[in-house]
N, C-alpha and C positions, 0 to 999 in steps of 0.2 A: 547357751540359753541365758546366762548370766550378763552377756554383753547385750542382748536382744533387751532385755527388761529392764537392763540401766538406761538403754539408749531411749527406752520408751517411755522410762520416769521422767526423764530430762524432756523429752519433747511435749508431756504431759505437762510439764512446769510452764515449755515454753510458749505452751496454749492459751495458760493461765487457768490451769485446774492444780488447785492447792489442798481441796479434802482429801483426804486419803480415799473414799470410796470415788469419788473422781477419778484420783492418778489410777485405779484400778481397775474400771470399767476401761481406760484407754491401753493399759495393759493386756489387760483382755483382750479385746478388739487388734492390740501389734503382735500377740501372740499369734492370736487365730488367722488372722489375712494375713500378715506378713509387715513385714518395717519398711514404713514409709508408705502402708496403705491406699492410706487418701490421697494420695497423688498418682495412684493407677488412674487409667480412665475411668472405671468401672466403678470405682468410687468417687469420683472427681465432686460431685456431692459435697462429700465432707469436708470440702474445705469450706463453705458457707455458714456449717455448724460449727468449725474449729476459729473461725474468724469474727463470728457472729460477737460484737461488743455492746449488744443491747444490754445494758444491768439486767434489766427485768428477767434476762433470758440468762444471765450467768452464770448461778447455782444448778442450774438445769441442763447446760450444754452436754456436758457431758453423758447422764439417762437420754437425753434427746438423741445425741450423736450412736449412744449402744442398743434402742430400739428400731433408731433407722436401720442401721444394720442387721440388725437382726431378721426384720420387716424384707430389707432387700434381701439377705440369703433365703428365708422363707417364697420370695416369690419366685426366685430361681430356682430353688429344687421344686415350687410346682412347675414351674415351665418347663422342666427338663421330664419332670413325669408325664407328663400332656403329649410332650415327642414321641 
């Protein structure tokens, strides 16, 4: 666990998320989905939010990037309750 969380503070850095509730919403997010997430297909998404270099949009990437997700796990366990 301790390798998984360093490996996702460093990638959180190299995102360019430097708040601490930043680096940890992304921690979050590598815990829960797995390391290297955003480069499953199913998230392939997130790299538009992780690369996104709008200023306006850059204290925000990060809530932006852990509502998406959340958003998208939400719509999949409804779709799987629908089956």
């Amino acid at each position: 666990m301790r390798r998984l969380v360093l490996h996702a503070v460093n990638r959180a850095r190299e995102y360019g998320f430097s708040a601490l509730a930043d680096v940890e919403q992304y921690v979050d997010l590598v815990v829960v989905l797995g390391e290297d997430f955003e480069f499953q297909e199913e998230y392939a998404w997130a790299q538009e939010i992780l690369h996104d270099k709008n200023p306006a949009a850059a204290k925000f990437r990060a809530t932006w990037l852990y509502h998406k997700v959340k958003q998208h796990l939400a719509e999949t366990e409804n779709g799987k309750r629908k089956q």
